[in-house]
C-alpha positions as CSV (number, residue, x, y, z in Angstrom):
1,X,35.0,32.5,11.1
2,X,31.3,34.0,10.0
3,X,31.8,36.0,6.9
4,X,27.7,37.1,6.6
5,X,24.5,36.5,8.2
6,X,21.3,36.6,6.2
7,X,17.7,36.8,7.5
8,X,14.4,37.0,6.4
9,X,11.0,36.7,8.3
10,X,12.5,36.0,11.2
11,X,11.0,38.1,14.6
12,X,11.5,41.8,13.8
13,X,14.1,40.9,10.6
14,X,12.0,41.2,7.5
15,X,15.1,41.2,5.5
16,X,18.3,41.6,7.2
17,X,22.0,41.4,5.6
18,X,24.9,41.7,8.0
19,X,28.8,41.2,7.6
20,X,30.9,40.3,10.5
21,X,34.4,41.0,11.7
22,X,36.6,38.4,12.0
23,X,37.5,39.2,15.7
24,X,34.8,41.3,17.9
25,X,31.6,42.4,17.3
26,X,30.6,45.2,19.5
27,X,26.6,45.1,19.0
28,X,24.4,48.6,20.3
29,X,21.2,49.7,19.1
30,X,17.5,50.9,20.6
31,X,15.9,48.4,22.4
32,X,13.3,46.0,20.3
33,X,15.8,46.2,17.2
34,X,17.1,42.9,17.5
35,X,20.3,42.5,19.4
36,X,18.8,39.4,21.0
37,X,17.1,38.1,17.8
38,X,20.6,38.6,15.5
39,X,22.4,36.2,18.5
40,X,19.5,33.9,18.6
41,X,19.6,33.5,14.8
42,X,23.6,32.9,14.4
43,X,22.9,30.1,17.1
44,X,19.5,28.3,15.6
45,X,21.8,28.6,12.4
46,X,24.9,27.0,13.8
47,X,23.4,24.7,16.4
48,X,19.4,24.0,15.2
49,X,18.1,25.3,18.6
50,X,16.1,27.7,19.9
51,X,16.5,27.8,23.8
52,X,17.8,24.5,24.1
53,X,15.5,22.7,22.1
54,X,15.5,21.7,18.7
55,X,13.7,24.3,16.7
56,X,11.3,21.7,15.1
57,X,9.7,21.5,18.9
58,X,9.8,25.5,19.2
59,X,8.2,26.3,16.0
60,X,5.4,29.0,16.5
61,X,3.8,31.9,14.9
62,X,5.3,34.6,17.0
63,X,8.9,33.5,15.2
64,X,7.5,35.1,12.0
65,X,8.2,38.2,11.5
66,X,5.0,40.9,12.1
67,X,5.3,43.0,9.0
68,X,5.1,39.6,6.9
69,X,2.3,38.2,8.9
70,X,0.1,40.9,8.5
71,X,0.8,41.1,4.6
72,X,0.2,37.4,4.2
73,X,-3.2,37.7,6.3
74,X,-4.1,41.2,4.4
75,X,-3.8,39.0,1.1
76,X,-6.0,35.8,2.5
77,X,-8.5,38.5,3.8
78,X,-8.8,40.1,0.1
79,X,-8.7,36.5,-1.3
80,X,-5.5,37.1,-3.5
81,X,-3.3,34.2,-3.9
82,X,-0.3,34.7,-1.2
83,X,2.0,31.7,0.4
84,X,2.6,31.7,4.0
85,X,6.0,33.2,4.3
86,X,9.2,31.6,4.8
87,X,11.9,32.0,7.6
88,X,15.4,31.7,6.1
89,X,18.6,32.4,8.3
90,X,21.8,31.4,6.2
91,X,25.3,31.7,7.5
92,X,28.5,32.3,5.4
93,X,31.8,31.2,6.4
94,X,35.0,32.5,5.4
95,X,36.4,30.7,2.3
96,X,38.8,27.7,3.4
97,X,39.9,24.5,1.7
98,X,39.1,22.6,4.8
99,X,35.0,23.9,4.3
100,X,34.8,22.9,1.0
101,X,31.9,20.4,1.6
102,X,29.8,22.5,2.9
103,X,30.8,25.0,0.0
104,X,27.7,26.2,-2.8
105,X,25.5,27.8,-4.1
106,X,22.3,26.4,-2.3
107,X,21.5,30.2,-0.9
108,X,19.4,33.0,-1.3
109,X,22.0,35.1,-3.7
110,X,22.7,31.9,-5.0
111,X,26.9,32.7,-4.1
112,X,29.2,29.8,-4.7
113,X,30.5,29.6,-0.6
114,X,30.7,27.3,2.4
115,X,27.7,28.1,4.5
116,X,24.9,27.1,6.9
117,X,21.3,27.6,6.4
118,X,17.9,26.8,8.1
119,X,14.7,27.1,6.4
120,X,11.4,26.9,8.0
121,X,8.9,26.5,5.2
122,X,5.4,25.5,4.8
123,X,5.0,21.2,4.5
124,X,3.1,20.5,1.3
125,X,2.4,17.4,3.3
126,X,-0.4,19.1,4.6
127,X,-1.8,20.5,1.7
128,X,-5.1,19.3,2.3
129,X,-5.4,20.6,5.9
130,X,-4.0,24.0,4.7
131,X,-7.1,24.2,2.1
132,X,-9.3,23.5,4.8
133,X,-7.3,26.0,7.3
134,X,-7.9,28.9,4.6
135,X,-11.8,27.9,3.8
136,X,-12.7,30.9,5.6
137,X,-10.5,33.8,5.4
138,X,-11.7,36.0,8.2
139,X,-10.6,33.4,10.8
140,X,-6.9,33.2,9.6
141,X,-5.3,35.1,12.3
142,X,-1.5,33.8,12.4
143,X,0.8,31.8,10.4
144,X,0.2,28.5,10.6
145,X,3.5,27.5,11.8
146,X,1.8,23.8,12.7
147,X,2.0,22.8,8.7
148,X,5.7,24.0,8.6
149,X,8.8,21.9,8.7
150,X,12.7,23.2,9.8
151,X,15.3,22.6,7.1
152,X,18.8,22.4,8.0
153,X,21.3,22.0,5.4
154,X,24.6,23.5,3.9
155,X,25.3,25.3,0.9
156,X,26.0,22.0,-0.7
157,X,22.3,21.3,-0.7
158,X,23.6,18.4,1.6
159,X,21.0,18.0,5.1
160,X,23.5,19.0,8.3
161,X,23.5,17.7,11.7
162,X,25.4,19.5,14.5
163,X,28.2,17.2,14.0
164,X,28.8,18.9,10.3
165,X,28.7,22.4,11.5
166,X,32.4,23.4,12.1
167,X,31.7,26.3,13.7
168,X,30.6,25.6,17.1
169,X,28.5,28.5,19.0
170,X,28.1,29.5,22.6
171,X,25.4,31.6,23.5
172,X,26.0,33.6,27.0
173,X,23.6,35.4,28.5
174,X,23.7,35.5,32.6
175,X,19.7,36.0,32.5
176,X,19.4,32.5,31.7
177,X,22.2,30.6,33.0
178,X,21.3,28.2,35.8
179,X,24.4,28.5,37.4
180,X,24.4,24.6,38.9
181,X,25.1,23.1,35.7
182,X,28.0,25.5,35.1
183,X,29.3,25.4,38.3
184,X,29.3,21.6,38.3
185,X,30.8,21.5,35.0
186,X,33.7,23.9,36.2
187,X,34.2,22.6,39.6
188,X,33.9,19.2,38.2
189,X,37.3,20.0,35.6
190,X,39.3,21.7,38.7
191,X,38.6,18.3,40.2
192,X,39.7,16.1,37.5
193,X,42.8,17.4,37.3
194,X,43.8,18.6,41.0
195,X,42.7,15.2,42.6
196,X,45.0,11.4,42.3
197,X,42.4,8.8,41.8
198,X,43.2,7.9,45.2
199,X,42.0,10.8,46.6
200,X,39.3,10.8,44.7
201,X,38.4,7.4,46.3
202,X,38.9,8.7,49.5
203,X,36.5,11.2,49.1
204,X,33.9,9.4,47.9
205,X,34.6,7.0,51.2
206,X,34.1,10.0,53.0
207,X,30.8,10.9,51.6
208,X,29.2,7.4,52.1
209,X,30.0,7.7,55.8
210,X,27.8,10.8,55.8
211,X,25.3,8.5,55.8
212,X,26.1,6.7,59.5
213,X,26.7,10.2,60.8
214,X,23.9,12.0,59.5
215,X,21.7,9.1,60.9
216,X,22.7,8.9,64.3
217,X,22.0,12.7,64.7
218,X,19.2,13.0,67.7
219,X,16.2,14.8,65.5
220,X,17.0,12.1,62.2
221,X,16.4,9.1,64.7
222,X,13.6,10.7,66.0
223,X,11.8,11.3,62.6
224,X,12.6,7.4,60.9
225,X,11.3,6.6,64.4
226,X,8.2,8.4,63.7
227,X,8.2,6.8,60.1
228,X,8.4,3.2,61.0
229,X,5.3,3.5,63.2
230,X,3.9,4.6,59.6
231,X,4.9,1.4,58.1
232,X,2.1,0.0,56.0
233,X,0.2,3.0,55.6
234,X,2.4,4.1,52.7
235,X,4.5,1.3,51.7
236,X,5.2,-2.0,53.8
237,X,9.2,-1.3,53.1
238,X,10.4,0.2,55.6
239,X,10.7,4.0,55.0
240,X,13.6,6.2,56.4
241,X,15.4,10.2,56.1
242,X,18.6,9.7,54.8
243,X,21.6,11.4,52.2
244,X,21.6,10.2,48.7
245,X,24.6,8.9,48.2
246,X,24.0,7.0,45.1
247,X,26.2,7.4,42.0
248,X,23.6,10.5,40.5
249,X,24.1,12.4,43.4
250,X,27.6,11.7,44.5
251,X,29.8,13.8,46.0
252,X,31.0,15.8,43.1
253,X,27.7,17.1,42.2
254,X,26.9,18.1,45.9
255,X,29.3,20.9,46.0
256,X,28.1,24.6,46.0
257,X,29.9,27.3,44.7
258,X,30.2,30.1,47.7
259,X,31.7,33.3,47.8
260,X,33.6,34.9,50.6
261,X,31.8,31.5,52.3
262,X,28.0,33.1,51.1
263,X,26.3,30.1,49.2
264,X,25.9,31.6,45.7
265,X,22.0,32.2,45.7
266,X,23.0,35.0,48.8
267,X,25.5,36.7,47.0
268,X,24.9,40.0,44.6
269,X,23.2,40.0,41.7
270,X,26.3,41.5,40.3
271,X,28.6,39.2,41.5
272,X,26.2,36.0,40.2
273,X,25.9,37.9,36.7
274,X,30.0,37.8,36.5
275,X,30.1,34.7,38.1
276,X,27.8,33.0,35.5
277,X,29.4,34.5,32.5
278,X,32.7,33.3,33.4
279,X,32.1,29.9,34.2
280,X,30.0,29.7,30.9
281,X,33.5,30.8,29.4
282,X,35.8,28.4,31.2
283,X,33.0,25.7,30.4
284,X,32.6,26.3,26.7
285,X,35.3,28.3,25.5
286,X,38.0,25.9,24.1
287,X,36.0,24.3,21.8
288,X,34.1,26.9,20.7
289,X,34.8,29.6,17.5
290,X,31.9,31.5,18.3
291,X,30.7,33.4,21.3
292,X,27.8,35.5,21.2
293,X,27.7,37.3,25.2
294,X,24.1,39.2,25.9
295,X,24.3,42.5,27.5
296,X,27.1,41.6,30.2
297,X,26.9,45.0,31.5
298,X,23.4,43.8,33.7
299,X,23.9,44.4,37.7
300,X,27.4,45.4,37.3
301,X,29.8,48.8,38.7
302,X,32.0,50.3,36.8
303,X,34.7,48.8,38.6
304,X,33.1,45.2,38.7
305,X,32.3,46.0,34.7
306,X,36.3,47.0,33.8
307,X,37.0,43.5,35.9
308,X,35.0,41.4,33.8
309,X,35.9,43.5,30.8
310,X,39.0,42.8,30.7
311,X,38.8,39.0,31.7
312,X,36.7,38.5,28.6
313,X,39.0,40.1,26.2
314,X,41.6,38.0,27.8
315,X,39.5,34.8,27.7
316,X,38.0,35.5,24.3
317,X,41.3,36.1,22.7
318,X,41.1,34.2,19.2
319,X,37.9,33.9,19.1
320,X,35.0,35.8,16.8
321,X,33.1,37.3,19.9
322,X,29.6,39.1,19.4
323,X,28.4,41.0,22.2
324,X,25.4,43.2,22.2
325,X,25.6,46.4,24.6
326,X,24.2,49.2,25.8
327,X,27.3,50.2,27.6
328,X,29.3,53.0,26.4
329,X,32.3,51.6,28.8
330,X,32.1,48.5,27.2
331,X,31.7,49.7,23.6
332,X,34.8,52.1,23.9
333,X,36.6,49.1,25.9
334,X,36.6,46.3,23.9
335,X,36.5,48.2,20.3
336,X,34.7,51.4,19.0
337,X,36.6,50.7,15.7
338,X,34.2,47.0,15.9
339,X,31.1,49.0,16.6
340,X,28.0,47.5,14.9
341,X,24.9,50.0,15.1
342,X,22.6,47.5,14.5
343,X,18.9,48.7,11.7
344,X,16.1,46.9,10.8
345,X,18.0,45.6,7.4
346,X,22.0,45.1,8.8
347,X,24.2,47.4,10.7
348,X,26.1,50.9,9.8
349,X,30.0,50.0,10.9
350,X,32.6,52.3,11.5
351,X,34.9,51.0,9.4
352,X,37.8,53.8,8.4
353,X,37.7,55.6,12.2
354,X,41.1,57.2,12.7
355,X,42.9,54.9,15.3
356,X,44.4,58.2,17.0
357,X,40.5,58.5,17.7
358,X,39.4,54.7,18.8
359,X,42.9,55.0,21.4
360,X,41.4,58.1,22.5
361,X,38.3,57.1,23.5
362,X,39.6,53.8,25.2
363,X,41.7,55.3,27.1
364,X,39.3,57.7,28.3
365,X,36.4,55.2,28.4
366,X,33.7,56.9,30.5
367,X,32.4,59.3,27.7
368,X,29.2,58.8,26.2
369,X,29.9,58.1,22.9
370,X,27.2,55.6,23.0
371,X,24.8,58.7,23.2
372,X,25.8,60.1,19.9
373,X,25.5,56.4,18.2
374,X,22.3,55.8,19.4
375,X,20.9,59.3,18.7
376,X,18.5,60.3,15.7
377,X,20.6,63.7,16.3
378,X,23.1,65.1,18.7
379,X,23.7,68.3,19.7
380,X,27.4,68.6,21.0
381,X,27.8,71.1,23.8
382,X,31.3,72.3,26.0
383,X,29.9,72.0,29.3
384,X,26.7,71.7,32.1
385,X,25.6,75.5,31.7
386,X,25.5,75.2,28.0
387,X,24.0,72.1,28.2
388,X,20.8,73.5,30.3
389,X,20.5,76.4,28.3
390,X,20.5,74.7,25.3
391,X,17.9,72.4,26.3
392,X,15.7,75.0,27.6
393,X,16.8,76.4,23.8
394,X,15.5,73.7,22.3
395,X,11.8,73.4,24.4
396,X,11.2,76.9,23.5
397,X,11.8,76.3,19.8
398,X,9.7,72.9,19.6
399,X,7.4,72.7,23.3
400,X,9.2,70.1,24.5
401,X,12.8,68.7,26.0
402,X,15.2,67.4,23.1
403,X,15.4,63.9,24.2
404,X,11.7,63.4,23.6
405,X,12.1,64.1,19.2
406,X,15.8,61.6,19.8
407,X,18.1,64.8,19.9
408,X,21.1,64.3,22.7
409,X,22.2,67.1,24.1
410,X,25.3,65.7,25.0
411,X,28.1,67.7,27.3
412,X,31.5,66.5,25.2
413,X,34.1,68.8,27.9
414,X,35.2,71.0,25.2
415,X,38.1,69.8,23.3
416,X,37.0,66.2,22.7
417,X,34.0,67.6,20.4
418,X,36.1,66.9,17.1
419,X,36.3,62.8,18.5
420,X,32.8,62.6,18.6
421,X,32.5,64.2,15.1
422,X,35.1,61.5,14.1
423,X,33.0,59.3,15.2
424,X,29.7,60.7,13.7
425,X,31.1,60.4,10.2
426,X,30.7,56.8,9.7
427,X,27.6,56.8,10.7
428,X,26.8,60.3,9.2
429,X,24.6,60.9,12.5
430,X,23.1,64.1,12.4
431,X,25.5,66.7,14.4
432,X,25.5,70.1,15.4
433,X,28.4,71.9,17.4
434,X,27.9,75.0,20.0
435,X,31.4,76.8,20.8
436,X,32.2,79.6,22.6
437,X,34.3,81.8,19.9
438,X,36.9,82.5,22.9
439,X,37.8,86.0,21.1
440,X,38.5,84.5,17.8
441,X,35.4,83.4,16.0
442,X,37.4,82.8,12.5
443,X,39.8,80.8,14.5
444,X,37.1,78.1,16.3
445,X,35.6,77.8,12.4
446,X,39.2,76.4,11.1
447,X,39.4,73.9,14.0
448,X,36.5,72.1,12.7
449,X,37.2,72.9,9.1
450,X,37.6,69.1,8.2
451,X,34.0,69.0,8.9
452,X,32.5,71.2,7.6
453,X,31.9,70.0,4.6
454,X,29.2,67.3,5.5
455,X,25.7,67.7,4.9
456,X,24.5,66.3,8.3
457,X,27.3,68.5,10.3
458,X,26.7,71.8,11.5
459,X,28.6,74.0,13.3
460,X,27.8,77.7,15.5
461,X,29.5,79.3,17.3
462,X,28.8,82.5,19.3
463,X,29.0,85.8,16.8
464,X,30.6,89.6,18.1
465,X,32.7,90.2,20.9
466,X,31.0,88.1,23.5
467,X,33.7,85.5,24.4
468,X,31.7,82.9,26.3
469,X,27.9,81.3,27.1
470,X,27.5,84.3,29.7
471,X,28.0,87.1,28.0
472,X,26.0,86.0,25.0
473,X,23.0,85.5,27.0
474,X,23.4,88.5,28.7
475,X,23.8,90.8,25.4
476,X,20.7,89.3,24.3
477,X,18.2,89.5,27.2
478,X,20.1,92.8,28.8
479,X,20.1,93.8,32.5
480,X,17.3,94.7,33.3
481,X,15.5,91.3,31.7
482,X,18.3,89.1,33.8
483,X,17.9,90.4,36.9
484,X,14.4,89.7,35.9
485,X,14.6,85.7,35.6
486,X,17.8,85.4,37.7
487,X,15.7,87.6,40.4
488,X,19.0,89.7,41.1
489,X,19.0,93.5,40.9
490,X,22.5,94.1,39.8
491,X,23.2,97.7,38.5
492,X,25.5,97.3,35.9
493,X,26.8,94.5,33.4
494,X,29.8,93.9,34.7
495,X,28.3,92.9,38.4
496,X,25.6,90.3,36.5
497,X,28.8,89.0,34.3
498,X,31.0,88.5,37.5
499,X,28.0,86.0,39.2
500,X,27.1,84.3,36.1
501,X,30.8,83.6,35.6
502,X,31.1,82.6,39.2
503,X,28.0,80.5,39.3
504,X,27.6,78.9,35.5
505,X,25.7,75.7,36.7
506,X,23.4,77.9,39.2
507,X,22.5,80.9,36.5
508,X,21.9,78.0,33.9
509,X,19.6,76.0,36.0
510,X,18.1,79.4,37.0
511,X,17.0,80.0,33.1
512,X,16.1,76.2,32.5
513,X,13.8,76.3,35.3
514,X,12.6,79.3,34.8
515,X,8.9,80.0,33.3
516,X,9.8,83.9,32.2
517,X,10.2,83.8,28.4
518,X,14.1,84.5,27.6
519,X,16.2,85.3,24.4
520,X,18.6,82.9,23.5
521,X,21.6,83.8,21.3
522,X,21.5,83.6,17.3
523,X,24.0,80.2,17.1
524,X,22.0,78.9,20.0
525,X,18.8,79.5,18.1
526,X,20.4,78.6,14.7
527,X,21.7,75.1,16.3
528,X,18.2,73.5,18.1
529,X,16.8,74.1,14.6
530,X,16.2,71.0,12.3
């Protein structure tokens, strides 16, 4: 199993440390932080390529990181000494007897382990073309990756091929599976071992006389008719239309995978993305101790999702699995309590999560606890009316909605706020809480007294004798100003209470939408505050 990944100057990783679980690996984070790049690095490191091809034959400036480029070119430009900066991605395996050559201490914090490193370094081969390269500083735009050569070694100082990694790696993402050469592969092993080799033979008989049939069809004759009156002009061998039945393109390879008799290019996206990631599994899976899966969530329902969900947990089992997400279903499903938020220098992991929470969210896996974790700060309401009026809060405290500064106002129905708080612990995310006092202000305050006590936690909840959202708003605006902005003319309270109470999500959308200016209650106020 990986223990720890380290890299530096590789894409957007300046300097990134990250330690693993030994099982799954739920990866989330904002786009461009480098869910891709981390599963792209584990495989260079474990394999030597970089889509498919040896990384010697993919080396190019974009792999260095940006922040490192510019520095090295800012140096050149000022004419202070500065060496073109390395790539380094090391991988450390768990400490076993049966590792122990690739075991020492040939790594950047210079830890006696087994491990896996490549470095891509500048080539003092080409010394004197570098001098030459640098002559004139203002035209030194990029890295020049062209003097650099790829290291691959262990932490033995010993040079590895992909025979002396023991940790195999499949990468999995359905975006760039070409599903013919996994079909074939799978199709091809349901074959080997369904079919007597006399059957086999029999087959293949069967497919050679394709040949006779196919050629005595009216429109075939009719065309190598056409093309022997051609003769000569091309080739003076005689030139037909026929089936390839030669051993590359027997029979075997010829079959198409169809669904529900639809050839697979006319099926669903959906239904090719499962498809794809599934037959990568059967293909690869046995002999493989890693599997990194990219976003499997793409083109998929909810229901199709929970399918394949649950097939890779099943398929996976045993395996260290990595798979980046921005699915909240598939983060609560296959392990909030393996949740990796992923920075620009490692990842913030839950790791002491009460397990009555993780069971809770599982079980009810549709909530959007992917929201909170990806939030610079959330903003935990009880329901849809509170939600609107909080966000209209919020825009007439700053000038505009929440979502635009990263704050989630995020509607937790009521009693599963504490969960999310559980789960903002960890990760001390930023947190404030708006209850309804429900008659007993005191009361509501000692139901979230275990939290209380975080910086980063905040928690209001509605003062006096106003029980709920409604009447809060109301004794804050009074009549006259809601019949105003709700354009009602209700005569008393009571009246305005009864349709507010009757019509939360209408009233609420009411006041959002509204351009009248409005009073919002103290802990409302207190809570859209930084």
């Amino acid at each position: 199993m990986l223990k720890k990944i380290i890299i530096k100057n590789y894409k957007v990783f300046r300097d990134f440390v990250l330690e693993l679980n030994p099982g799954m690996n739920v990866i989330v984070g904002d786009n461009d932080i480098g869910k891709s790049n981390l599963l792209e690095a584990i495989n260079l490191a474990l394999t030597g390529r970089l889509r498919g091809n040896q990384i010697a034959a993919e080396l190019s400036p974009f792999l260095v990181n940006l922040d490192a480029t510019r520095q090295y070119i800012t140096a050149m430009r000022e004419r202070r000494a500065a060496e073109p900066p390395t790539i380094l991605i090391e991988v450390y395996f768990d400490d076993t007897d049966d590792l122990a050559p690739l075991k020492g201490n040939n790594n950047s914090l210079r830890e006696v382990a087994p491990g896996v490193k490549v470095r891509i370094a500048f080539n003092d081969d080409f010394i004197d073309e570098y001098v030459e390269y640098i002559r004139d500083p203002t035209q030194i735009n990029w890295v020049p990756t062209e003097y650099y050569q790829v290291e691959w070694s262990n932490f033995a100082a010993a040079a590895v091929t992909a025979r002396g990694v023991p940790a195999t790696a499949s990468l999995i993402d359905a975006t760039a599976i070409r599903l013919q050469n996994g079909a074939d592969a799978y199709l091809q092993s349901i074959i080997g071992a369904s079919l007597e080799p006399r059957e086999r033979v029999e087959l293949s008989r069967s497919y050679r006389s394709l040949r006779e049939t196919f050629s005595e069809i009216g429109a075939v004759k009719e065309i190598n008719n056409k093309l022997a009156g051609e003769r000569g002009e091309i080739s003076d061998r005689e030139l037909t239309l026929s089936i390839d039945i030669s051993q590359r393109a027997g029979w075997e390879r010829s079959l198409v995978p169809h669904l529900n008799e639809l050839p697979f290019p006319y099926v669903g996206k959906g239904e090719q993305s499962t498809l794809k990631i599934l037959l990568a599994l059967n293909e690869k899976i046995a002999d493989t101790h890693v599997v990194l899966i990219e976003e499997p969530e793409n083109h998929l329902s909810f229901s199709s999702l929970n399918q394949l969900v649950y097939k890779i947990g099943q398929k996976c089992a045993g395996k260290q699995v990595l798979v980046t997400t921005h699915s909240a279903y598939i983060l609560n499903k296959l392990g909030l309590d393996d949740l990796i938020l992923l920075t620009p220098t490692g990842g913030q992991r839950i790791t002491d999560l009460r397990k009555d929470t993780v069971d809770y969210f599982k079980k009810l896996s549709g909530y959007d606890t992917l929201r909170l974790v990806l939030a610079k700060r959330a903003i935990l309401v009880e329901g849809p009316s509170d939600e609107l009026i909080v966000t209209r809060a919020y825009y007439d405290e700053h000038g505009r909605e929440p979502i635009a500064d990263g704050v989630d106002v995020i509607n937790v129905r009521g009693l599963s706020a504490a969960r999310f708080l559980d789960l903002a612990v960890p990760l001390t995310k930023p947190v404030a809480v708006i209850n309804d006092n429900d008659g007993d202000a005191a009361q509501m305050l000692q139901k979230y007294a275990a939290y209380t006590s975080y910086s980063f936690i905040s928690i209001h909840i509605g003062a006096g004798d106003e029980k709920t959202l409604e009447p809060q708003v109301l004794a804050a605006n009074g009549l006259e100003r809601m019949n105003e902005v709700l354009g009602k003319s209700y005569t008393t309270k009571e009246e305005m209470l009864d349709y507010m109470t009757a019509n939360k999500t209408s009233w609420a959308l009411t006041v959002f939408e509204s351009d009248q200016a409005i009073t919002m209650p103290q802990y409302i106020r207190d809570a859209v505050r930084p």
